[in-house]
N, C-alpha and C positions, 0 to 999 in steps of 0.2 A: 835391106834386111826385112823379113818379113814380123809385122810384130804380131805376137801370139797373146790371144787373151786367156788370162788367170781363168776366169768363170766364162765360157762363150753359150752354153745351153741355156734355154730357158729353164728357171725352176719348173719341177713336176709338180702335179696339182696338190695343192696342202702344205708343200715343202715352205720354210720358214723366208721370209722377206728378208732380202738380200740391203741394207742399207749404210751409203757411204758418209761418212764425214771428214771434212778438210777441214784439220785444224783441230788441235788439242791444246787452246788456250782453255778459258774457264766459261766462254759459252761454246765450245763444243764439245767438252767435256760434260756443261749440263744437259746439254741434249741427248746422248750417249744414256747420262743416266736416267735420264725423261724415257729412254726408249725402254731401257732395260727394265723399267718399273709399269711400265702400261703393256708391254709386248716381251715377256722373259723370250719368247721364242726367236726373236725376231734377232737373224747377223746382222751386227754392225761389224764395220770395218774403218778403222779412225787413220787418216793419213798425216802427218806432221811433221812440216818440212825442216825444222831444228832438230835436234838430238835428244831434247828432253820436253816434258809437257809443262803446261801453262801459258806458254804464249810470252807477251808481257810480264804476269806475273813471277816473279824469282825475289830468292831471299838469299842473300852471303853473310856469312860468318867470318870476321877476319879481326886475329889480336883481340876475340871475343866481345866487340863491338858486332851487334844485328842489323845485318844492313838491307835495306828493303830498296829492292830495283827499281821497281814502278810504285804501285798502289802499296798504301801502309795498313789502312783501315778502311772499312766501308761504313756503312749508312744504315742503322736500325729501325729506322722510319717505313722504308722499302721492305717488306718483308722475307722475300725469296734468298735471302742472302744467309740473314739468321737460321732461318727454315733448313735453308740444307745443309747447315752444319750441325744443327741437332739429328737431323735425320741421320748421318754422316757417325753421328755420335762424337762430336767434334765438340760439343758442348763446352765441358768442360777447359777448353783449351781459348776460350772465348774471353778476352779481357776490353773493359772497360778505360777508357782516358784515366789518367789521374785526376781527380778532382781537385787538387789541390792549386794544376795547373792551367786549368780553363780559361785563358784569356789569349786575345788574340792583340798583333802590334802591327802600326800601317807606319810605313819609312815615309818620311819628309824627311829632305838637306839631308840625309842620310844619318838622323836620327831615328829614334823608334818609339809611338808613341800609343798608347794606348785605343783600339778601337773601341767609342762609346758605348759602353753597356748599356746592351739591349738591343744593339742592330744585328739585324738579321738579314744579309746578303745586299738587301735592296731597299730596305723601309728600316726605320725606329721604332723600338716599343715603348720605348722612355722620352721624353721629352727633355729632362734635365742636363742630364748626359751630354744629349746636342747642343744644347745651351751651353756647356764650360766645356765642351774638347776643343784644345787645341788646334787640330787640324783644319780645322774651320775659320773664316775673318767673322767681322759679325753680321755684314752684311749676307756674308755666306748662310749662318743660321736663322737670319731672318727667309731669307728664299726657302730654305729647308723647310721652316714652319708653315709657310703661306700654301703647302700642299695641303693642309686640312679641310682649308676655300677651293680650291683647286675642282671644275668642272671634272666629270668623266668626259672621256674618249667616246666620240660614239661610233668612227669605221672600225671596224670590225677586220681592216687588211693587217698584214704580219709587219712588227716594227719592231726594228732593231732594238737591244736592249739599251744601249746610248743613249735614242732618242727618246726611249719609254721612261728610263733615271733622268735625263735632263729636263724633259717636260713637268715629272713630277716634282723633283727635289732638286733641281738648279745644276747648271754647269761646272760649279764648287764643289758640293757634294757628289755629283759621279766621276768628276778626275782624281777625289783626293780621296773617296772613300770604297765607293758602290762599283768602279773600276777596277781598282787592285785586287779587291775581296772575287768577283767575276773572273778575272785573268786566274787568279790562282787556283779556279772550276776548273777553266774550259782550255786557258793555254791559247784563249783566241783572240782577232778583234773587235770591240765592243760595238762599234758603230757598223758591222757584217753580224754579228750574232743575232739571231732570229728570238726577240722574247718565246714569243707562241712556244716553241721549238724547245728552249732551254728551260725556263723557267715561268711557265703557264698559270702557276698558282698566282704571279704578281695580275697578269691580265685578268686573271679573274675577280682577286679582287677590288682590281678600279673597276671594271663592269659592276659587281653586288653591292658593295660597300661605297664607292667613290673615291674615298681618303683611303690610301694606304697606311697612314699613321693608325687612322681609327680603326682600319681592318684590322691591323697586328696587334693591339690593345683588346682588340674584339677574340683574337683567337689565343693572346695570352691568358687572356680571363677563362675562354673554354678548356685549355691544358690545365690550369692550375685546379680548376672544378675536378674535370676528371680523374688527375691526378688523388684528390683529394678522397673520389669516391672509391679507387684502386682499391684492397686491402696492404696488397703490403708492395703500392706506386713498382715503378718501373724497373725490372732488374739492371738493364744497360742503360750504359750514356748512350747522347745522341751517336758518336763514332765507337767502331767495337776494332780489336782484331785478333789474332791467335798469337797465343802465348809462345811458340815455337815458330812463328812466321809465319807470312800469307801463302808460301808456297807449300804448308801443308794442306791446303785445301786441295789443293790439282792434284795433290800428288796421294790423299785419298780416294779422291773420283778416281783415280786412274786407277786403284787397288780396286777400287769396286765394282766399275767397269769392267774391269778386265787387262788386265796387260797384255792378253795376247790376244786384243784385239787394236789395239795400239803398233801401226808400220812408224817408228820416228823416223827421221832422215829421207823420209819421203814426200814429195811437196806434187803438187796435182798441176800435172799442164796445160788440160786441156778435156772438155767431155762431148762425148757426141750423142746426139739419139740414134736408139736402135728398137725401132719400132716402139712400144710402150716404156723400154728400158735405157737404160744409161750405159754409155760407154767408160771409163774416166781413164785415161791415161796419164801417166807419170811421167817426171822430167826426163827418164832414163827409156821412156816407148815402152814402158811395160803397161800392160789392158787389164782390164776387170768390168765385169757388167754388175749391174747392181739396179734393183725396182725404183731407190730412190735416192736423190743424192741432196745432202744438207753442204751449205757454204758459211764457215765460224770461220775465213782467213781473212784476211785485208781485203779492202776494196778492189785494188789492182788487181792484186793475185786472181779475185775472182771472175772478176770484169772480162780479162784475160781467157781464161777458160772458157768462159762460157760466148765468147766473141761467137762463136758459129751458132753451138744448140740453142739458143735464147738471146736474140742479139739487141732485142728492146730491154732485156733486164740489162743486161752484161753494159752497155748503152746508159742506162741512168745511174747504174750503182758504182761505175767509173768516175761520176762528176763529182763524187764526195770529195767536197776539199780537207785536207790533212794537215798539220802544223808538228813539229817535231820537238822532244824537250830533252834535256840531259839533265842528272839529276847527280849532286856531288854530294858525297857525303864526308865531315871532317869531324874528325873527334878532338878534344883539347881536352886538356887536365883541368878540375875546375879553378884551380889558381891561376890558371894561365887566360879567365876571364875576366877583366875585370869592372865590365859592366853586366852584372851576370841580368839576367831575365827571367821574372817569375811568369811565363806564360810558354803556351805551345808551341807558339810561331809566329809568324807575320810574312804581311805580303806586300809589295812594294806595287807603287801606280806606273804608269808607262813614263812618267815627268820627270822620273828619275833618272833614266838613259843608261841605266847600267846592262840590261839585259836580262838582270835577277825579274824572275815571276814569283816568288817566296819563297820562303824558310818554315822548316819545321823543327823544333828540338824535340827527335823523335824520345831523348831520354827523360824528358819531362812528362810526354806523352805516354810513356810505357815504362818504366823504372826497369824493369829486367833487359831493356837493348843496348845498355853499356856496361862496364864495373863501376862500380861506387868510387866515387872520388874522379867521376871524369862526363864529359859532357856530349853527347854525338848530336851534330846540326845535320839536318840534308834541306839542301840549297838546290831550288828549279830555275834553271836559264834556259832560254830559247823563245819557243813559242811564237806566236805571229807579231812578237812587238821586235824580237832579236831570233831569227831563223838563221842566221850565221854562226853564231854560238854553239851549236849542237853540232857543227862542223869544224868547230878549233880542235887545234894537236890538243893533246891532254894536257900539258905542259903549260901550256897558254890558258883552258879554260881553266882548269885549278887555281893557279894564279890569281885571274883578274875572280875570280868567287872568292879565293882568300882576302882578296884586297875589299870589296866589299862587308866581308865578315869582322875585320879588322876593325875598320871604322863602326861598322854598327854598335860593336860590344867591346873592344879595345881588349883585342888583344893580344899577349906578348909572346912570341915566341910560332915556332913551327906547328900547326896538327900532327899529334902521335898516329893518326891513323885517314887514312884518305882512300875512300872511291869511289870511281865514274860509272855510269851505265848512261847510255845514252838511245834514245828511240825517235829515229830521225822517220816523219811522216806518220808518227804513230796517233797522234791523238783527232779523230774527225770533229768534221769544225758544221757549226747547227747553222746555216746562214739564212738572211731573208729569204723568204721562197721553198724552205724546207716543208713546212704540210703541204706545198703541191706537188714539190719533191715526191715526198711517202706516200700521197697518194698515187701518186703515176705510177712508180714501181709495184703499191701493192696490185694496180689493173694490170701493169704487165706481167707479174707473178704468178696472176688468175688462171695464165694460159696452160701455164705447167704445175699441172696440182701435186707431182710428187719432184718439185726442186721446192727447196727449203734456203734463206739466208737468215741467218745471226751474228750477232756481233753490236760494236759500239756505236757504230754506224749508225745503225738504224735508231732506235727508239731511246736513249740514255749511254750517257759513259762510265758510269759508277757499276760496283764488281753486281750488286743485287738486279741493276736492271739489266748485266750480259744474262745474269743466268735467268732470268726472267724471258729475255732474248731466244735462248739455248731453249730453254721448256716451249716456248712458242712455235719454234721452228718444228722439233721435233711432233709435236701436237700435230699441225699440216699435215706430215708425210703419214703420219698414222691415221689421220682421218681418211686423208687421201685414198690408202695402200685400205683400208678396210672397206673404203664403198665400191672399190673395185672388185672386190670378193661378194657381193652383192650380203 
């Protein structure tokens, strides 16, 4: 059969930039909107190989318990994320943690136990705290403190976060603490995790500062200042999300974008060049030519594609390794706990062997995501410590997650409300070797100045750095598509 392309003419001179995007998760959605607010003129054309937009992102409603597929909240610190929801006029729909339930719990013996206040990810801000938690022996606490003496580093090569927590604050403190809290990030494992890569701000500060204890003490005291000088301090918590779900974010862009620029049910097979333009072909052989084509899908899928037009991109952006997670969610009636817990969540270390990577009580977290008088947990297993997991019947993973949930907080009786979503190879994993990684692709990128990729892959996993991602991508092709126009 002969396939017939959608667009096969060149545009005429002045006529508007023809430009593709794969994939309407929520960085190709932000690029979309990137496009539509620097270039009104400019077709887009959104391809989306599922039936509905967001990618990842999705929110269920069931027995009126709120249940959040993937991502619950994002991150206020990063700013692109907030940004576009007040743009969006989403504002209002923008909710804050409860305060009331700000604490975080680490499993030992499959208890649950208070994470020290004042740790942040990978360092202490308190001192005393580590001195009486539990989770620690004393010799433990003693290694923990001796990081204050502790030289800096002075190669400058990329070192695993493992290596970077165990040099600092002992083999103690990264299996029972700075591991679980990390797994519950990234989904990955600690001793392949690329510091540089994930979390940069710790490298920096043993390069400026030396001590990590002293740098976080150093940058507590600068927050509280500033805070102090605010007038009326910080609207949100550290974590925010939308009062009606995360999947109203996509499912704005997509109102704003344009719905009829949105093909769902259409996933990209394959693109070729054609002289300065883009081929892209669909699973089904149908054509379309387009000035410039952006990649917001998975790695594979894009790798794939572009196997022929760009085969040193398509070549490095294949090697991202991926780890998959399935996320349960159970609701109980709150008499049916009866070790109830005043905190958000907790996260369990790999020593444990169960499979669990954390918990969250998202109804602590958000009071409006269950009814009153009932409790909804969402529990993450898988990941690179248990990748088998995210491949059990439903039946089975249910189960051994109740069975863990049972013991943690004892409790009696069945979940009134249960469900699975599961994203096998969904989360990309930062490993040693990643900045030479991102630099190779960004030289091999260079060759094609109007292909464009986004996504989680690349620069962060959190929802503010995709759209961050999405605005970037789109930026290129529009720089690109303008200097070509002289």
């Amino acid at each position: 059969m002969t396939r017939q392309d959608e667009t096969a003419a060149p545009p005429p001179q002045g006529r508007a930039r023809r430009i593709a995007i794969f994939g309407a998760g929520i960085s190709g959605l932000a690029s979309a909107w990137r496009v539509r607010e620097r270039d009104p003129d400019a077709t887009i054309e959104i391809w989306e190989r599922n039936d509905r937009v967001g990618g990842v992102i999705g929110t269920r409603v069931r027995d009126g318990f709120l249940c959040e597929l993937s991502v619950d909240n994002f991150i206020t610190t990063v700013p692109e994320g907030v940004e576009l929801c007040k743009a969006l006029g989403l504002q209002d729909e923008l909710m804050s943690t409860n305060h009331r339930f700000r604490r975080t719990f680490v499993v030992r013996n499959r208890r649950l136990y208070p994470l020290p206040d004042g740790f942040m990810t990978m360092a202490p801000t308190k001192l005393y705290p580590m001195l009486t938690t539990p989770l620690l022996t004393p010799i433990g606490k003693l290694r923990c403190g001796l990081e204050l003496l502790l030289p800096r580093r002075r190669s400058e090569d990329e070192e695993s976060l493992a290596a970077f927590a165990q040099r600092r604050l002992g083999k103690e403190a990264f299996e029972r603490i700075i591991e679980p809290l990390v797994g519950g990030i990234y989904g990955g494992d600690a001793s392949k995790l690329s510091l540089q890569a994930t979390l940069p701000r710790f490298a920096e500060m043993e390069r400026k500062d030396r001590s990590l204890i002293w740098a976080m003490k150093k940058s507590q005291r600068s927050a509280k200042r500033i805070k102090r000088e605010e007038e009326s301090g910080a609207r949100y918590s550290f974590f925010i999300t939308l009062r009606s779900g995360m999947q109203t974010l996509p499912e704005r862009l997509a109102d704003v974008v344009g719905r009829e620029a949105i093909r769902t049910s259409r996933a990209v097979a394959k693109v070729e060049r054609v002289g300065d333009k883009w081929r892209a072909i669909d699973s089904q052989g149908r054509a379309a030519i387009f000035d410039a084509v952006l990649f917001a899908t998975d790695t594979a899928a894009a790798s794939e594609a572009l196997r022929d037009a760009a085969p040193e991109v398509a070549q490095l952006y294949g090697q991202t390794d991926r780890t998959g997670v399935a996320i349960v969610h159970l609701a109980y009636r709150e008499s049916q706990i009866r070790r109830p817990v005043q905190g958000m969540g907790f996260v369990v270390p790999t020593s444990e062997g169960n499979g669990v990577i954390a918990g969250s009580f998202s109804s602590h977290k958000y009071p409006t995501r269950a009814p009153a008088g009932t409790t909804l947990l969402r529990v993450f297993v898988g990941g690179a410590r248990a990748p088998e997991m995210v491949e059990l019947p439903e039946s089975e993973l249910i189960s051994r997650v109740e069975s863990e949930t049972r013991a943690l907080l004892d409790v009696s009786g069945d979940p009134i409300m249960v469900d699975v979503a599961r994203f096998p190879h969904a989360m990309p994993q930062y490993y040693v070797g990643r900045l030479a990684w991102r630099a190779d692709l960004s030289r091999a990128l260079s060759k094609y100045p109007t292909l464009a990729l986004a996504g989680s892959a690349l620069d962060g996993v959190g929802l503010p750095a995709c759209v961050k991602s999405g605005y970037d991508a789109a930026d290129r092709l529009l720089d690109a598509l303008r200097s070509y126009e002289g």
